[in-house]
PyMOL Python script that loads the backbone (N, CA, C, O; Angstrom):
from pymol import cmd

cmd.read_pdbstr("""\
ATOM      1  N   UNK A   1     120.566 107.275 128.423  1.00  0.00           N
ATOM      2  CA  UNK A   1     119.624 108.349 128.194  1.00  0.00           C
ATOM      3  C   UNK A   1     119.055 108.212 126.783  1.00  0.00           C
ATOM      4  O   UNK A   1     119.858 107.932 125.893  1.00  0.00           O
ATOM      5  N   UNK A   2     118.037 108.341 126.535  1.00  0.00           N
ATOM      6  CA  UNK A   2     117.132 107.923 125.583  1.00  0.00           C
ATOM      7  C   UNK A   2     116.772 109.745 125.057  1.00  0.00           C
ATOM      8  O   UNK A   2     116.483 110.715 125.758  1.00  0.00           O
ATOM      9  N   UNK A   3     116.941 109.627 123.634  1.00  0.00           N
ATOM     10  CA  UNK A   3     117.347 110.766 122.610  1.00  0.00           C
ATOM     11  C   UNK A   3     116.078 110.454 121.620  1.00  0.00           C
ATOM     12  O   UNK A   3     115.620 109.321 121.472  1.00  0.00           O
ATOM     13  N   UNK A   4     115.712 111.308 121.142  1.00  0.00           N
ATOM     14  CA  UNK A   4     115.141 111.653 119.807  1.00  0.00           C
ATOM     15  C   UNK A   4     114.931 112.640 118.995  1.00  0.00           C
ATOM     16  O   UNK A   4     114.041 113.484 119.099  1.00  0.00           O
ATOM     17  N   UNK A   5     116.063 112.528 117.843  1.00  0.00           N
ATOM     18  CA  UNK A   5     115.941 114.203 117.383  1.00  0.00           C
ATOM     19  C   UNK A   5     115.213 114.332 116.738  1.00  0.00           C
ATOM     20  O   UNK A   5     114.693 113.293 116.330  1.00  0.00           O
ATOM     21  N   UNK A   6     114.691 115.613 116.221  1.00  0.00           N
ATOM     22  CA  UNK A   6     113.995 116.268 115.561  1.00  0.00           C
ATOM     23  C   UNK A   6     114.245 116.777 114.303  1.00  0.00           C
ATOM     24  O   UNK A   6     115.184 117.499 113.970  1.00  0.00           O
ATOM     25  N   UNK A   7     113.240 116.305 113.551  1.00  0.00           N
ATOM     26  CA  UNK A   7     113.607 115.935 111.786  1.00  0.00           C
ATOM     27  C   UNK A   7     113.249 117.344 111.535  1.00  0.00           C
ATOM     28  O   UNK A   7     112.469 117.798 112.372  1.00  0.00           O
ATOM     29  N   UNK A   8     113.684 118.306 110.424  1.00  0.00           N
ATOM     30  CA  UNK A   8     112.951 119.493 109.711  1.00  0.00           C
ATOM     31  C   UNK A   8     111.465 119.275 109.538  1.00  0.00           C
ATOM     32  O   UNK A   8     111.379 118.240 108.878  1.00  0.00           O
ATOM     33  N   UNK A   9     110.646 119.582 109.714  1.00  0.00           N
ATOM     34  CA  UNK A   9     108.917 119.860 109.519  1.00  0.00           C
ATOM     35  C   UNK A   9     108.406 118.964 110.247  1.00  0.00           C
ATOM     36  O   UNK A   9     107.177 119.042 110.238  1.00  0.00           O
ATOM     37  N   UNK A  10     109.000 117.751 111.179  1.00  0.00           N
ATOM     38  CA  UNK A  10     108.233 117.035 111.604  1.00  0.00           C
ATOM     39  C   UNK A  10     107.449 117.372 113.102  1.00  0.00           C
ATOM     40  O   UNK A  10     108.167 117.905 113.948  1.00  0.00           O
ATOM     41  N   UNK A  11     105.830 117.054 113.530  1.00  0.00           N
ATOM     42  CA  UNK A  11     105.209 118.011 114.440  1.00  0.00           C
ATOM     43  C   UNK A  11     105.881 117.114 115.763  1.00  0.00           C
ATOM     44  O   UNK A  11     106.221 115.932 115.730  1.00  0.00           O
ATOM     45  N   UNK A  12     105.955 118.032 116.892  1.00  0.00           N
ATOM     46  CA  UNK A  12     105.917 117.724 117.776  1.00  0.00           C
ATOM     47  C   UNK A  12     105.161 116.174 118.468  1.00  0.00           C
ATOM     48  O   UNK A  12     105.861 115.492 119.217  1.00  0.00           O
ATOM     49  N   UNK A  13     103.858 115.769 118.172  1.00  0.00           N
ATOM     50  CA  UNK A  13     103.092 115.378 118.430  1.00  0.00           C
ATOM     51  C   UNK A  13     103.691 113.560 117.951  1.00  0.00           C
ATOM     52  O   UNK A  13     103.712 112.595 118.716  1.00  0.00           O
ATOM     53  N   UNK A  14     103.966 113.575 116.988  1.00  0.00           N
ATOM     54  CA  UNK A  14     104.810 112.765 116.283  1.00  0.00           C
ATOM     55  C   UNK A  14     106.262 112.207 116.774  1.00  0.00           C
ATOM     56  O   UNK A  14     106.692 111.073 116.561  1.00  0.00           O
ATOM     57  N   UNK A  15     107.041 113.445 117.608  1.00  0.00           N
ATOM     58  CA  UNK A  15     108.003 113.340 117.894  1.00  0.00           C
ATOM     59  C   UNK A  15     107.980 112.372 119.220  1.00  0.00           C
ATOM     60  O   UNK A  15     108.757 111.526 119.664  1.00  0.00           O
ATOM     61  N   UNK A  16     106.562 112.966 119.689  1.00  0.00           N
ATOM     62  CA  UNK A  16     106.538 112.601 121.253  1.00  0.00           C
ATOM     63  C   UNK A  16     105.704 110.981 121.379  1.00  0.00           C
ATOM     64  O   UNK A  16     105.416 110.361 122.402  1.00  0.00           O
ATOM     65  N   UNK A  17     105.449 110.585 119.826  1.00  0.00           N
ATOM     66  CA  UNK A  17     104.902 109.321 119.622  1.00  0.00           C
ATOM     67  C   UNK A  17     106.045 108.782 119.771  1.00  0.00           C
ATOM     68  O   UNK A  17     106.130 108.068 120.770  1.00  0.00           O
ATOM     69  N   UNK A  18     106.975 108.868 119.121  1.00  0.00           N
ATOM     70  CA  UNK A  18     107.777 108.312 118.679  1.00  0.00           C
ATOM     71  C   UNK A  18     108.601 107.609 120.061  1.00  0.00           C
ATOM     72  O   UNK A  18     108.718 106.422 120.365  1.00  0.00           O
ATOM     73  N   UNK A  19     109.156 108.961 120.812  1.00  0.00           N
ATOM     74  CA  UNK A  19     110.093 108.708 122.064  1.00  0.00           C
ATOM     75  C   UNK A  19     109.393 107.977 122.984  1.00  0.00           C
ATOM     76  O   UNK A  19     110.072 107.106 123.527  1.00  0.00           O
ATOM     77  N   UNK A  20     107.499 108.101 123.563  1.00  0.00           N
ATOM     78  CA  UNK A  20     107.376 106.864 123.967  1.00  0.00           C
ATOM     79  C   UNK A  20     107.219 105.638 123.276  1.00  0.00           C
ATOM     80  O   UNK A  20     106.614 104.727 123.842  1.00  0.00           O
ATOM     81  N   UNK A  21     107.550 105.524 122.449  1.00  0.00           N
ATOM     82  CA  UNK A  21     107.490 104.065 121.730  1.00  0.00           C
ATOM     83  C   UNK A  21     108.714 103.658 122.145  1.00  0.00           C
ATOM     84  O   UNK A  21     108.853 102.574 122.713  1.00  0.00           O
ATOM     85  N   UNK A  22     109.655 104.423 121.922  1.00  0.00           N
ATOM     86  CA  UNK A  22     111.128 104.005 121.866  1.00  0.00           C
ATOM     87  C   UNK A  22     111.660 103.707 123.563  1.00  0.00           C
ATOM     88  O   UNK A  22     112.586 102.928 123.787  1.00  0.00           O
ATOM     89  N   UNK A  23     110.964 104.411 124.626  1.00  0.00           N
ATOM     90  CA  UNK A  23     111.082 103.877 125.720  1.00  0.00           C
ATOM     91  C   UNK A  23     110.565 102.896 126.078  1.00  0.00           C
ATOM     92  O   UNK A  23     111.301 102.231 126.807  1.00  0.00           O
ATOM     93  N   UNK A  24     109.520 102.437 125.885  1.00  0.00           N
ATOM     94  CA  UNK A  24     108.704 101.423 126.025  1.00  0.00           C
ATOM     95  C   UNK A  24     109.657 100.288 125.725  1.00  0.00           C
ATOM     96  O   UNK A  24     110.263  99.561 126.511  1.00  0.00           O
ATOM     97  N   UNK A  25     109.645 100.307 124.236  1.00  0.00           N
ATOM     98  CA  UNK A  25     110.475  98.934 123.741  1.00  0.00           C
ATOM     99  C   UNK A  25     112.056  98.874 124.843  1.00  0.00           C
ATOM    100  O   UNK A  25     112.596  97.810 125.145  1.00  0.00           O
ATOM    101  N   UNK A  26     112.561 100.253 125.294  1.00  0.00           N
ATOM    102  CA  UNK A  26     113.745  99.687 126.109  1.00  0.00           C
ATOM    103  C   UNK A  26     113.338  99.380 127.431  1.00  0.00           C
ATOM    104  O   UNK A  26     114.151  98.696 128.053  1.00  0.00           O
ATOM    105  N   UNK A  27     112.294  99.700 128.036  1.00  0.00           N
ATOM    106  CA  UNK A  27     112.206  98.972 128.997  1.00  0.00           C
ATOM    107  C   UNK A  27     112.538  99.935 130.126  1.00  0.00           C
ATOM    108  O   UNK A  27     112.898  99.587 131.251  1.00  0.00           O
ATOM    109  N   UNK A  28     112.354 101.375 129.638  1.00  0.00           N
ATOM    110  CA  UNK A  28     112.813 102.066 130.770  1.00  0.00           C
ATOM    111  C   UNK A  28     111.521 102.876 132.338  1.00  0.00           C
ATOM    112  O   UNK A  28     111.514 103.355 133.471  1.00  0.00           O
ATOM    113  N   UNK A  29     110.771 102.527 131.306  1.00  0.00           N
ATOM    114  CA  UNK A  29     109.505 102.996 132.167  1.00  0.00           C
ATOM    115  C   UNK A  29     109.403 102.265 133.403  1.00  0.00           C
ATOM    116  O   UNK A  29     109.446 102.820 134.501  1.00  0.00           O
ATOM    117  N   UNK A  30     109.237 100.736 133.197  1.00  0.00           N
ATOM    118  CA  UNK A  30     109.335  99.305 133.844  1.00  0.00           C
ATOM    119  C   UNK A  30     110.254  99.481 134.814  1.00  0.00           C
ATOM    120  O   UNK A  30     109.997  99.540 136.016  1.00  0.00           O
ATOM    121  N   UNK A  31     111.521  99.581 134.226  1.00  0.00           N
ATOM    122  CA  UNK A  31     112.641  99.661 135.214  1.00  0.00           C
ATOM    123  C   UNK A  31     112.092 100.599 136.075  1.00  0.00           C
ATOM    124  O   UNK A  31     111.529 100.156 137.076  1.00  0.00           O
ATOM    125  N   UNK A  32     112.145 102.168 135.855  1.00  0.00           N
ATOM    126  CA  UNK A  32     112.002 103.022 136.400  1.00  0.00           C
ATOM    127  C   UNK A  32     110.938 102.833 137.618  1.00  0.00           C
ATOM    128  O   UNK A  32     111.238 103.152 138.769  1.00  0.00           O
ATOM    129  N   UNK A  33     109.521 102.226 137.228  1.00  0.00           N
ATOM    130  CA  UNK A  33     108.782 101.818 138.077  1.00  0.00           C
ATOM    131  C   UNK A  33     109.381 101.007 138.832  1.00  0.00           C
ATOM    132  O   UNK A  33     109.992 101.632 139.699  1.00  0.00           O
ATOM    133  N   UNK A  34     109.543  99.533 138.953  1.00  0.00           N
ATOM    134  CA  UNK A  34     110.250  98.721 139.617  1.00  0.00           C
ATOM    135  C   UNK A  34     111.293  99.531 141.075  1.00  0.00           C
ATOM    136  O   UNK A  34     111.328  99.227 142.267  1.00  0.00           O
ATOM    137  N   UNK A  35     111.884 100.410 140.450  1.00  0.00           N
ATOM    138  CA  UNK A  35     112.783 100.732 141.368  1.00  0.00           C
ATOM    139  C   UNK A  35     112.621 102.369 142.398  1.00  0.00           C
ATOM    140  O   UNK A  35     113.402 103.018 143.094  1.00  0.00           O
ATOM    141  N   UNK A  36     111.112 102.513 141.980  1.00  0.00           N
ATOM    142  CA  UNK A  36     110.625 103.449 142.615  1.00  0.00           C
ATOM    143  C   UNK A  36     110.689 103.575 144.453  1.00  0.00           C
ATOM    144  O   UNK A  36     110.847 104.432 145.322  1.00  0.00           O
ATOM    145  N   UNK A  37     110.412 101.872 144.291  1.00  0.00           N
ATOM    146  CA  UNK A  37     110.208 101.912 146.144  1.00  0.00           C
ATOM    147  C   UNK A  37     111.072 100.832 146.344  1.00  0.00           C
ATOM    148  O   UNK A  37     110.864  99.863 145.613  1.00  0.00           O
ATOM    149  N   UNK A  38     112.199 100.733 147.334  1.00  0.00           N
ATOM    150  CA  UNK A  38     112.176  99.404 147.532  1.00  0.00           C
ATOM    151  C   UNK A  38     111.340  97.688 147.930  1.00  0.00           C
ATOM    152  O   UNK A  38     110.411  97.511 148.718  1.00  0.00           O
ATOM    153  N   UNK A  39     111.947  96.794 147.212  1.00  0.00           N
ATOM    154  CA  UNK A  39     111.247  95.955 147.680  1.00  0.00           C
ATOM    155  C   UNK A  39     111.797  94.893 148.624  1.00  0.00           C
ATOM    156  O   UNK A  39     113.001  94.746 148.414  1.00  0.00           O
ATOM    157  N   UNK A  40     111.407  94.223 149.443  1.00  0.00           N
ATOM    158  CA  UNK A  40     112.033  93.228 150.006  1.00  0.00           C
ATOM    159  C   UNK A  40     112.537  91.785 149.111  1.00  0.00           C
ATOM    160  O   UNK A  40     111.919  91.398 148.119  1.00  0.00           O
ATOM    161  N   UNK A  41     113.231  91.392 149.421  1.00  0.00           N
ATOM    162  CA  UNK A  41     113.846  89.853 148.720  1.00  0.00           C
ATOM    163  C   UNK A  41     112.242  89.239 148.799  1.00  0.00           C
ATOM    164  O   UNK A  41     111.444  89.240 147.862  1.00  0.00           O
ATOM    165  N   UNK A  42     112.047  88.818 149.907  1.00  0.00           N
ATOM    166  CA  UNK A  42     110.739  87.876 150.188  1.00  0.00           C
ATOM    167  C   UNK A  42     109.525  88.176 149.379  1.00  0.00           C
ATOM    168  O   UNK A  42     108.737  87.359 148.903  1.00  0.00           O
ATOM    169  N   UNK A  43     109.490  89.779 149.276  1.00  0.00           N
ATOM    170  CA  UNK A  43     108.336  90.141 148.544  1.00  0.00           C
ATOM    171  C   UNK A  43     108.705  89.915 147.018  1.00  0.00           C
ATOM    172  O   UNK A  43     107.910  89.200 146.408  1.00  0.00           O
ATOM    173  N   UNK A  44     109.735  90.388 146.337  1.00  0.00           N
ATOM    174  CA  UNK A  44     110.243  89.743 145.318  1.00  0.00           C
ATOM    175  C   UNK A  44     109.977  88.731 144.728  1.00  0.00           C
ATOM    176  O   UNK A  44     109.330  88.676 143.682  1.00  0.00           O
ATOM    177  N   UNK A  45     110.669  87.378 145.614  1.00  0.00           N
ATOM    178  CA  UNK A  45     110.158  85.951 144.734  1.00  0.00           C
ATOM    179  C   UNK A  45     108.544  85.581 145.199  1.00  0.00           C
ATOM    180  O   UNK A  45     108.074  84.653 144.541  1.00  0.00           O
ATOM    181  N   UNK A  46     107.661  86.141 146.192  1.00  0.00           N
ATOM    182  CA  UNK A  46     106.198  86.243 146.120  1.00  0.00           C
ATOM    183  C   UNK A  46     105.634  87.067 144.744  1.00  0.00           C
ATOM    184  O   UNK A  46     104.590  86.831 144.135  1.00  0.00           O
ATOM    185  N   UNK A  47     106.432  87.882 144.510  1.00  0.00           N
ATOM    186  CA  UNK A  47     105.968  88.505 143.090  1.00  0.00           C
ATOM    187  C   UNK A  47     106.124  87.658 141.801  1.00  0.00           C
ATOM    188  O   UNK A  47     105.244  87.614 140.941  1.00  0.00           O
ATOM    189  N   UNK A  48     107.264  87.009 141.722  1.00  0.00           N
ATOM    190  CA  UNK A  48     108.096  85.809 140.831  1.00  0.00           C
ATOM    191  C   UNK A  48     107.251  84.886 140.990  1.00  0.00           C
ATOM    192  O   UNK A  48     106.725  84.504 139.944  1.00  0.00           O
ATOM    193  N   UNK A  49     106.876  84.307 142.083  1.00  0.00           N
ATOM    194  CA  UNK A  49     106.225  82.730 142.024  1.00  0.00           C
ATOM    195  C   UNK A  49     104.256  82.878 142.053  1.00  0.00           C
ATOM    196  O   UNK A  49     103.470  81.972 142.327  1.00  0.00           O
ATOM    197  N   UNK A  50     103.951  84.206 141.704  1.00  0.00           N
ATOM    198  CA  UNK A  50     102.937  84.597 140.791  1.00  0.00           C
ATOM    199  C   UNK A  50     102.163  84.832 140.182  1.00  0.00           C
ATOM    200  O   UNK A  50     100.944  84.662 140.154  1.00  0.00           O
ATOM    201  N   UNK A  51     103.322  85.526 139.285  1.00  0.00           N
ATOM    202  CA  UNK A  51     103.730  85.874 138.015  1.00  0.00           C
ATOM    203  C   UNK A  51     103.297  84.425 137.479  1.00  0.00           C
ATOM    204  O   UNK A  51     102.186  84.179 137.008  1.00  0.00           O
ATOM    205  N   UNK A  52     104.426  83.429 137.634  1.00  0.00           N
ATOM    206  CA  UNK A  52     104.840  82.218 137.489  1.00  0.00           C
ATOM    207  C   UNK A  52     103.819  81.092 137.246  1.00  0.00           C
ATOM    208  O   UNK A  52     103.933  80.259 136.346  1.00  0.00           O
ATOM    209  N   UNK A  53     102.634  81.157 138.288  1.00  0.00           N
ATOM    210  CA  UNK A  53     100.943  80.735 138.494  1.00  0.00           C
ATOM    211  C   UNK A  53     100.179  81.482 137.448  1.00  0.00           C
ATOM    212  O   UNK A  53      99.234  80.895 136.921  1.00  0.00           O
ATOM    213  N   UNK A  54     100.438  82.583 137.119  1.00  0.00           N
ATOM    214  CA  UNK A  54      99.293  83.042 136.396  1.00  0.00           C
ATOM    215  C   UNK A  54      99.903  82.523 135.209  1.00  0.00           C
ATOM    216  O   UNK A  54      99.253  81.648 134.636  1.00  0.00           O
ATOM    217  N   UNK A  55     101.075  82.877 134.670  1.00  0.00           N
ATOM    218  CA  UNK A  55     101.611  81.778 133.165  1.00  0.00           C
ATOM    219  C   UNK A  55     101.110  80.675 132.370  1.00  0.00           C
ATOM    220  O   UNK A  55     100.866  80.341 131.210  1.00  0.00           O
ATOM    221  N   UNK A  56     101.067  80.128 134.023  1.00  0.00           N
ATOM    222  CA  UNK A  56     100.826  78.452 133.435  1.00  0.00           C
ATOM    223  C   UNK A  56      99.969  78.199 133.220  1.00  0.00           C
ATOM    224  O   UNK A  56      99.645  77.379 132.361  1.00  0.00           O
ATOM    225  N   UNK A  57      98.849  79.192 134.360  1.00  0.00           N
ATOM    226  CA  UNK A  57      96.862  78.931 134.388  1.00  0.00           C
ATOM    227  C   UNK A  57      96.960  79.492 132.812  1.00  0.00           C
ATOM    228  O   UNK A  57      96.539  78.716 131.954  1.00  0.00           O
ATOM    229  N   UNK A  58      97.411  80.605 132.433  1.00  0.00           N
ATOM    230  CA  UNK A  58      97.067  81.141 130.993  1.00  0.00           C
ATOM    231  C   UNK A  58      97.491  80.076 130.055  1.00  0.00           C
ATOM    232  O   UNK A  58      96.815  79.903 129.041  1.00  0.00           O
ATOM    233  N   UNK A  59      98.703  79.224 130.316  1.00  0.00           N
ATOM    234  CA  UNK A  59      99.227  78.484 129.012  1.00  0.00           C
ATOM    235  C   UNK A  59      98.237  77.568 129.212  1.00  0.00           C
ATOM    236  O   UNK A  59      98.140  77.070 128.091  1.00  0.00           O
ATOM    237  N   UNK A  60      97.286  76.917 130.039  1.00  0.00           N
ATOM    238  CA  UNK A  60      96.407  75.392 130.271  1.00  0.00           C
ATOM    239  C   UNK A  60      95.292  75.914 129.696  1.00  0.00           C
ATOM    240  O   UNK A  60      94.628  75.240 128.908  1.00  0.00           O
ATOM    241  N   UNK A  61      94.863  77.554 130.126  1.00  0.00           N
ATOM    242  CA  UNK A  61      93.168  77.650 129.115  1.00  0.00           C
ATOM    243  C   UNK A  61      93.573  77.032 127.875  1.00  0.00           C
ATOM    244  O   UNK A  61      93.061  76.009 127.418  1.00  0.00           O
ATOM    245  N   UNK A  62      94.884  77.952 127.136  1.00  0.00           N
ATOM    246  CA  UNK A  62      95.046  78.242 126.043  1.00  0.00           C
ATOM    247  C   UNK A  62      94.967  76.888 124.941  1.00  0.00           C
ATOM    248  O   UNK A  62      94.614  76.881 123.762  1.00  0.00           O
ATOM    249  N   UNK A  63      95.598  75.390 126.110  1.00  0.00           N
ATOM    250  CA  UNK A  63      95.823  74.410 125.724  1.00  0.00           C
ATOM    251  C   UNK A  63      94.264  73.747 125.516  1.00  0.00           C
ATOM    252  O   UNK A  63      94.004  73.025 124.553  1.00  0.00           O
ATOM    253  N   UNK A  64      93.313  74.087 126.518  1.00  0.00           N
ATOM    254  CA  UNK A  64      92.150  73.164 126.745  1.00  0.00           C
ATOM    255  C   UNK A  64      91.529  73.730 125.582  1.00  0.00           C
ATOM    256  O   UNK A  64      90.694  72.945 125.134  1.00  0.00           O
ATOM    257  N   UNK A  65      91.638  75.070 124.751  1.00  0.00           N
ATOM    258  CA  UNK A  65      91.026  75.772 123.986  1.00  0.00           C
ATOM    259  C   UNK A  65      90.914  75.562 122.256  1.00  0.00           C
ATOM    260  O   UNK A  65      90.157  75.724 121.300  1.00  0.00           O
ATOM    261  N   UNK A  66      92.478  75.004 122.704  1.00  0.00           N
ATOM    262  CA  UNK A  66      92.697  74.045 121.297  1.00  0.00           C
ATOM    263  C   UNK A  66      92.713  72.669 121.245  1.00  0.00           C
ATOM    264  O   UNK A  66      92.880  72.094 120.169  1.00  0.00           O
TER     265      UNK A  66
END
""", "prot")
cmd.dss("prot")
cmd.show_as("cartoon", "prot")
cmd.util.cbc("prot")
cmd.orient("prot")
């Protein structure tokens, strides 16, 4: 469970910057999404192998670019 206390004078607005930042970086949103619906195995590594395609097309522009 992901906490953030509250400093003397500091605004709300600030506070609530803060805690999504701090979820973000753990990764809980992601998770949380991910496990909203189940997925099948099959659909899984179709999601993995991609993912996986778009990587590489991005790492080859990146290469032809330099």
């Amino acid at each position: 469970m992901t906490r953030q206390e509250k400093r003397k004078g500091e605004s709300i607005d600030s506070l609530l910057r803060k805690f999504k930042r701090k979820i973000k970086n753990e990764g809980t949103l992601k998770e949380l999404r991910e496990r909203e619906f189940f997925e099948k195995p099959s659909e899984s590594r179709k999601k993995r192998l991609k993912a996986a395609v778009n990587r590489t097309r991005t790492e080859q522009k990146q290469n032809e670019l330099t």
